[in-house]
C-alpha positions as CSV (number, residue, x, y, z in Angstrom):
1,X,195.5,260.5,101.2
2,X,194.2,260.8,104.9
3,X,191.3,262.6,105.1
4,X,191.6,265.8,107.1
5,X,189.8,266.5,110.9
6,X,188.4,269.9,110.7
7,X,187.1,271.5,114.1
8,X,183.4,271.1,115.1
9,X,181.3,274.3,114.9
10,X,180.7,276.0,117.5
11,X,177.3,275.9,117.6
12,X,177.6,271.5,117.4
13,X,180.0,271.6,120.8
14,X,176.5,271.3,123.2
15,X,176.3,267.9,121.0
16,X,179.4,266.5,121.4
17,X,179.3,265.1,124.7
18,X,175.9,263.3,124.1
19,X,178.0,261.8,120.7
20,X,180.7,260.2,123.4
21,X,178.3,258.6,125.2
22,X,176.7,257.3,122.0
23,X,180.0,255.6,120.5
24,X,180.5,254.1,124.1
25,X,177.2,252.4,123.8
26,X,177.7,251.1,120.5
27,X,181.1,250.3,120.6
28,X,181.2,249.0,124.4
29,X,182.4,245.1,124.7
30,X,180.1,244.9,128.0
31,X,177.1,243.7,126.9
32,X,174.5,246.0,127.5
33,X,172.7,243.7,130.0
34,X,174.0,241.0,131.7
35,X,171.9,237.6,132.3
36,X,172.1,235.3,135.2
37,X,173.8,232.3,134.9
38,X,171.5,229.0,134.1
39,X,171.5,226.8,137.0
40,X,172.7,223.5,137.2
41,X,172.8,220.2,138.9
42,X,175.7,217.4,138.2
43,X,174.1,214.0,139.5
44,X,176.5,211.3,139.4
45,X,180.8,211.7,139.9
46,X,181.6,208.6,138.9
47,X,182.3,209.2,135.4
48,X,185.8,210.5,135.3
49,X,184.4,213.1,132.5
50,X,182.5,215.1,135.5
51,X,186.2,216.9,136.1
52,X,185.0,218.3,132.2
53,X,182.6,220.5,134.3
54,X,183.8,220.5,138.1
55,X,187.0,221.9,137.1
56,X,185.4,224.4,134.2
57,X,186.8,227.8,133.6
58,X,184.0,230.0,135.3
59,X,182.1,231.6,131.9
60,X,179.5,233.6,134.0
61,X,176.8,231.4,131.8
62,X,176.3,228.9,134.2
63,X,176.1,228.1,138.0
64,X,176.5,224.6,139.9
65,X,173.4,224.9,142.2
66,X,173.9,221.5,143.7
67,X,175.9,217.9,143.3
68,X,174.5,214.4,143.9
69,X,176.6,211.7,144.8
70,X,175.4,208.8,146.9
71,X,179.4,207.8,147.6
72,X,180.0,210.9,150.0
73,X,184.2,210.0,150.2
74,X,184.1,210.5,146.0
75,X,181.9,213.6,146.9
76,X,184.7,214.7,148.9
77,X,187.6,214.0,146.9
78,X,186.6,215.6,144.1
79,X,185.1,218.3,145.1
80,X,188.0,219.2,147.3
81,X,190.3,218.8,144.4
82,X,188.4,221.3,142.8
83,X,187.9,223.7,145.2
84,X,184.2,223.5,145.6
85,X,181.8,223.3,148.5
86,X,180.1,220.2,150.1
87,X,177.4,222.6,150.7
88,X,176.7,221.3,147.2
89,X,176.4,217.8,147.8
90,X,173.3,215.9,148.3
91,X,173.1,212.5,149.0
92,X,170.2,211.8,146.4
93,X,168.0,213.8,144.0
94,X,165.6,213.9,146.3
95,X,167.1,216.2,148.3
96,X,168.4,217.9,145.4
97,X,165.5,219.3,144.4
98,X,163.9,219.4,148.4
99,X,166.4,222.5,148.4
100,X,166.9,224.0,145.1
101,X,166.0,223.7,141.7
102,X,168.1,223.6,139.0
103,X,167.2,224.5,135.3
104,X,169.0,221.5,133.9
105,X,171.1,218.8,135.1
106,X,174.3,217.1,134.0
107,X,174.7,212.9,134.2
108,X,178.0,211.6,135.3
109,X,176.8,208.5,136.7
110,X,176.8,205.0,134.7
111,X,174.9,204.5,131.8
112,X,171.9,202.2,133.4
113,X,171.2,205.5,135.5
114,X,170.6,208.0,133.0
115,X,167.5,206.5,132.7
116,X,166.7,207.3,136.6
117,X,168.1,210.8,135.7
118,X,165.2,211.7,133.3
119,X,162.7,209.6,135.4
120,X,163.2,212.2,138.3
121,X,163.8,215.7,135.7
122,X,161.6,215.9,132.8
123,X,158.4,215.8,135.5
124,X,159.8,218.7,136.8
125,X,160.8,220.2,133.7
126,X,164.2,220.0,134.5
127,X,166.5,219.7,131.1
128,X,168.9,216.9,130.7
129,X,172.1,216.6,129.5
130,X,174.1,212.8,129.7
131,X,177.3,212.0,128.6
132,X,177.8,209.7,125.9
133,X,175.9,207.5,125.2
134,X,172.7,208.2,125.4
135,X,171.3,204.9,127.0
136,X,172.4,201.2,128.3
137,X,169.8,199.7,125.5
138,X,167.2,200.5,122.9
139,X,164.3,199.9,126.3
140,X,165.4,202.5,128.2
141,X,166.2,204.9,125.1
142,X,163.0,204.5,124.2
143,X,161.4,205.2,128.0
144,X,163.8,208.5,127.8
145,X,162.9,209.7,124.8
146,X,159.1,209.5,125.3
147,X,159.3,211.1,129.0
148,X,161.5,214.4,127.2
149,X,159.0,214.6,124.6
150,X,155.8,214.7,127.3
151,X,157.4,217.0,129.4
152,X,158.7,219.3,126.8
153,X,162.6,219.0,128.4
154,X,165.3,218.7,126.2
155,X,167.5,215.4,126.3
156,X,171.0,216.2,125.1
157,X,174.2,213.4,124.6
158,X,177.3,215.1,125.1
159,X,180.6,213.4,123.2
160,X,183.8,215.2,123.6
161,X,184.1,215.4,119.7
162,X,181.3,217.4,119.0
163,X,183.2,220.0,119.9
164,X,186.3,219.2,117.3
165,X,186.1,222.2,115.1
166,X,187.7,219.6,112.5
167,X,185.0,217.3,112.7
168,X,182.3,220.4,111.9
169,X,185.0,221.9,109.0
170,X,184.9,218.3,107.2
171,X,180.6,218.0,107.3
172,X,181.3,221.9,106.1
173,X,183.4,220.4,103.3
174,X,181.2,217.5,102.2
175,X,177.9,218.5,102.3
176,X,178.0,222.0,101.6
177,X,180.7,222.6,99.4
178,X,181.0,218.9,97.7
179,X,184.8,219.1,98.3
180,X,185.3,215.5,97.6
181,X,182.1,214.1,96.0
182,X,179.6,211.6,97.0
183,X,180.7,210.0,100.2
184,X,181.5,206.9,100.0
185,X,183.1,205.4,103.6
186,X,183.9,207.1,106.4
187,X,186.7,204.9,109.1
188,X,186.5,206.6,112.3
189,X,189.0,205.4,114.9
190,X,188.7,205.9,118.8
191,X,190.0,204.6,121.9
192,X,192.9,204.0,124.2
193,X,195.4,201.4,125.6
194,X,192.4,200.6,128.3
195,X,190.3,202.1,131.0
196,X,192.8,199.9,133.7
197,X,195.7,200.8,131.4
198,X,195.4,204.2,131.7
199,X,194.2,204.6,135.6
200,X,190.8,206.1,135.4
201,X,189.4,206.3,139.0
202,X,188.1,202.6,140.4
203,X,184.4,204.0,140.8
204,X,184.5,204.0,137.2
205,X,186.6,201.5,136.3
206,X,183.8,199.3,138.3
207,X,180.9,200.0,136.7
208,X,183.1,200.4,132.9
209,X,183.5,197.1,133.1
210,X,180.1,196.1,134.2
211,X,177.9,194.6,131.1
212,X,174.8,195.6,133.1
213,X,175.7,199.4,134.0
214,X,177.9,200.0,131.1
215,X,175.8,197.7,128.2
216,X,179.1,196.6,127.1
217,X,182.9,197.0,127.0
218,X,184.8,198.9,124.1
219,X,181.5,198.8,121.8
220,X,179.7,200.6,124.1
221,X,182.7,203.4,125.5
222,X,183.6,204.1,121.8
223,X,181.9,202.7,119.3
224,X,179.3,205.1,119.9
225,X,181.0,207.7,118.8
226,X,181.8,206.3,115.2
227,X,177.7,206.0,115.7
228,X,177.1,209.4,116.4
229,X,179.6,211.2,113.7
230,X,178.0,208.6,111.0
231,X,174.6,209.0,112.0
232,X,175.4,212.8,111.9
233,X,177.7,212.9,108.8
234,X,174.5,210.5,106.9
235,X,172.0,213.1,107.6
236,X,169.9,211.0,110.4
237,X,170.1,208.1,107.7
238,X,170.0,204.7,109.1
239,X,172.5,202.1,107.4
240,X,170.5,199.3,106.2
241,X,172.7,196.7,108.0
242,X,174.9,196.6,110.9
243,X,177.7,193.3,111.3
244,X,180.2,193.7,114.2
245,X,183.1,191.9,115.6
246,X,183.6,191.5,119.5
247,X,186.5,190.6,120.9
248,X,188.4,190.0,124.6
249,X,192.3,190.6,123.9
250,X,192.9,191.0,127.2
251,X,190.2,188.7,129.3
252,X,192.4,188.4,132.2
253,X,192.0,192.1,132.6
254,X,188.4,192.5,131.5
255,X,186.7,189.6,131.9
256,X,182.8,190.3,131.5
257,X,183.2,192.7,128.4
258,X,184.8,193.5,124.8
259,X,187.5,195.4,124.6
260,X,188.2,195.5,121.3
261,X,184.7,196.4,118.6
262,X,185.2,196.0,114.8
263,X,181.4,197.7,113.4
264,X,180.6,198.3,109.7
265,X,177.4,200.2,108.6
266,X,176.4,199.8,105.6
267,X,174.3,202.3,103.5
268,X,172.9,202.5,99.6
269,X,176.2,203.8,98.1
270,X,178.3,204.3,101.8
271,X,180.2,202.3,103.9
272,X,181.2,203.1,107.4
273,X,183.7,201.5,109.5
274,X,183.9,202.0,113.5
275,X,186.9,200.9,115.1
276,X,186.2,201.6,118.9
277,X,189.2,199.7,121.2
278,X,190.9,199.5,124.8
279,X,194.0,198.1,122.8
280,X,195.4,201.0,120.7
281,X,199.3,202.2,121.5
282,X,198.0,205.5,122.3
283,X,194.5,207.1,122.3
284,X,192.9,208.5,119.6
285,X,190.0,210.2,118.4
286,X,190.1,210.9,114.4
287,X,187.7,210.3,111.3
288,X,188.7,209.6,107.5
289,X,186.1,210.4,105.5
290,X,186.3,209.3,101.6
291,X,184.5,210.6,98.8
292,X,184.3,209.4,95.3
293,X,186.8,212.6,94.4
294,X,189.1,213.2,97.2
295,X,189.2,212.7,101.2
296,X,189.7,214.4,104.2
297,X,191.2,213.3,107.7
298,X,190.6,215.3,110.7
299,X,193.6,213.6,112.9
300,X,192.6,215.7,116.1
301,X,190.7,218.4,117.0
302,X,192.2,221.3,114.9
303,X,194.5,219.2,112.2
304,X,192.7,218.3,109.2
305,X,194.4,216.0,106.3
306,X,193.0,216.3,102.9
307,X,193.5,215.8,99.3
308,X,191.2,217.3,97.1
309,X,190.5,217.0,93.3
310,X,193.3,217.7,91.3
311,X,195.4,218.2,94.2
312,X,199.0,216.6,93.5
313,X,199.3,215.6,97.5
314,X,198.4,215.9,100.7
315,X,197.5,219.3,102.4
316,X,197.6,219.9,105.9
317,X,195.4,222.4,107.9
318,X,195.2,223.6,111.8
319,X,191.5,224.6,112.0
320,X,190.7,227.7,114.5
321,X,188.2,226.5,117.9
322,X,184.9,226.9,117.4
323,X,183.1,229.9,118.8
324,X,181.1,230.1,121.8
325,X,179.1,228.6,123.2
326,X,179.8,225.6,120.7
327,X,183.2,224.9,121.8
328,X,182.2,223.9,124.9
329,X,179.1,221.4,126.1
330,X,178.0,223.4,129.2
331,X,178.2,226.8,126.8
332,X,175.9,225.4,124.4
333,X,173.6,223.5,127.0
334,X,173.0,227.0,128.3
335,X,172.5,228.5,125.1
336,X,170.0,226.2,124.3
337,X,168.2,225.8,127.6
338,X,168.4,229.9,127.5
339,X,166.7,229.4,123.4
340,X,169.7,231.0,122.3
341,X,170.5,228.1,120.3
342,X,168.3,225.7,118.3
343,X,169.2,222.0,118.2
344,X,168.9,220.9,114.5
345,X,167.3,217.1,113.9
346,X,170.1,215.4,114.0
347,X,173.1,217.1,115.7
348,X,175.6,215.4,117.4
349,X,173.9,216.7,120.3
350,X,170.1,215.5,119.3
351,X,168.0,212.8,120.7
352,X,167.1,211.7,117.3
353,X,170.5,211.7,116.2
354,X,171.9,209.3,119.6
355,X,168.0,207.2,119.6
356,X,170.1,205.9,116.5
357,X,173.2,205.5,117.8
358,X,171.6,203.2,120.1
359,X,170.0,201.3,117.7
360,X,173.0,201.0,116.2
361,X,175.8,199.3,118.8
362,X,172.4,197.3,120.1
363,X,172.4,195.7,116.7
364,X,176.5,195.2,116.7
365,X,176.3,193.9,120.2
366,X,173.5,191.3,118.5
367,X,175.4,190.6,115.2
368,X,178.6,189.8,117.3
369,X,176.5,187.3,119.8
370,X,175.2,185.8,116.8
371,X,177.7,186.1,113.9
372,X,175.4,187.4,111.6
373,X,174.3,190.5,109.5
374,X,171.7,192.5,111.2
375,X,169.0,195.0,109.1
376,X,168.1,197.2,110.8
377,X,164.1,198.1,110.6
């Protein structure tokens, strides 16, 4: 039965307002102080993802200080599509940081000029976050990783599937809980019908299809994300050997680069197979991960697929979003620039995790050129 409420004594009434105010405290959703937002900097428009953060819900955790784009009509466009100031926009990074400076800045340029990015940031201190991948080639990896880890900045690769809470509940699932035994190959699947195909803006479709900006084709676009969920799901574990197939399906459409990359990885006792393509039907992003017991298929970025031991069939599951600030790359780059968050070894977000990822598609890219089975050191 309910538990009856029984007057205060008199005497207590003096007290009762003071206990008000202490439940409001408590028991307040406003946090009890407010930070500033971190600052930061987008260099680079020409990667279509930039719309990602131009056209982000305003959190209160961060604050576009400034925008550099040396293509002032791109400037324009798209920051008048999102309703945001040229006051922002700065020719180059040199008068970027001649009028403000940011905590950490965002890449949206080609892949050759992340590199340049972290030349100009981590002497300042400035963190650095580039979207996927990390570099063109192993060199300038290598040149990026060593100037982060003088200056103390942190180097972050942002994929759009890190933030797939299926992708987090089936490493849950494997490692932690051993839901389908030792893992044994992993087929990870990403793409679309093509860059062209699908319209992407023609700044980016230039330097996409560009073997010395982009590194590549298809291999580069989306085989590094079968790198970066292997390299994740393996715990930072090399494979022993990469062998790739490159193809051109469509050469009168992309002339000077794959579209279509065929990697396997192989490990002691796993497999992995990348499929990374401008020729699917449809685009996908999704992951089948088999263990020696069961497997489980994250189709999207909620549905997960599995059948587990002694299970009869297949289950489906919708997944809930991840929580803040890891459902979001700009959240979580706060966080961490803020120390809120720690990035472990080899996240998805790490720079040991995409220095391998790297490694990786330069070694496809070199078994494909010369038919044969790389090892990697």
């Amino acid at each position: 039965m309910g538990g009856i409420c029984k007057p205060l004594p008199q005497r207590n009434m003096r007290f009762f307002p003071y206990l008000i105010v202490l439940f409001l405290c408590f028991n307040s959703p406003v946090k009890a102080q407010e930070r500033d937002p971190v600052k930061l900097a987008v260099v680079g428009l020409t990667h279509s993802h930039v719309h990602w953060i131009l056209g982000r819900e305003n959190k209160g955790d961060i604050e576009i200080v400034g925008v550099v784009e040396p293509n002032r009509g791109l400037a324009e466009r798209f920051l008048g599509q999102h309703g945001l100031s040229m006051n922002l926009w700065h020719a180059d990074m040199a008068s970027l940081f001649a009028s403000t400076t940011p905590e950490g800045v965002t890449a949206f340029g080609s892949i050759f000029e992340h590199l340049e990015v972290v030349q100009v940031c981590a002497p300042k201190g400035v963190h650095v976050m580039v979207e996927k991948p990390l570099a063109v080639n192993r060199e300038h990896a290598k040149e990026m990783a060593s100037l982060a880890q003088r200056h103390g900045i942190h180097l972050l690769t942002n994929y759009e599937t890190t933030w797939y809470a299926t992708n987090h509940d089936v490493h849950r699932q494997v490692h932690q809980e051993k839901a389908i035994g030792a893992l044994k190959r992993v087929v990870i699947n990403d793409g679309h019908e093509g860059p062209k195909e699908i319209g992407v803006n023609k700044e980016f479709l230039e330097w996409l299809t560009d073997p010395e900006q982009n590194g590549g084709g298809a291999v580069i676009d989306f085989g590094c994300y079968g790198a970066n969920l292997m390299t994740w799901l393996m715990n930072g574990e090399k494979p022993s050997s990469v062998t790739a197939e490159l193809k051109q399906i469509k050469p009168d459409v992309y002339p000077e680069v794959d579209d279509d990359a065929t990697i396997l990885l192989q490990y002691p006792e796993t497999k992995g197979v990348i499929q990374a393509s401008w020729n699917w039907p449809f685009s996908r992003k999704d992951m089948e991960v088999y263990g020696a017991t069961g497997y489980l298929i994250a189709k999207n970025s909620q549905e997960i697929i599995a059948r587990l031991p002694g299970a009869k069939e297949e289950s489906k599951t919708k997944i809930e979003k991840r929580p803040y600030p890891y459902d979001d790359p700009f959240s979580f780059f706060a966080a961490v620039i803020r120390e809120d968050v720690e990035v472990e070894e080899f996240d998805l977000s790490s720079l040991a995790n995409n220095l391998i990822v790297v490694e990786i598609l330069d070694a496809a890219i070199r078994s494909a050129e010369t038919g044969k089975r790389v090892y990697l050191e």
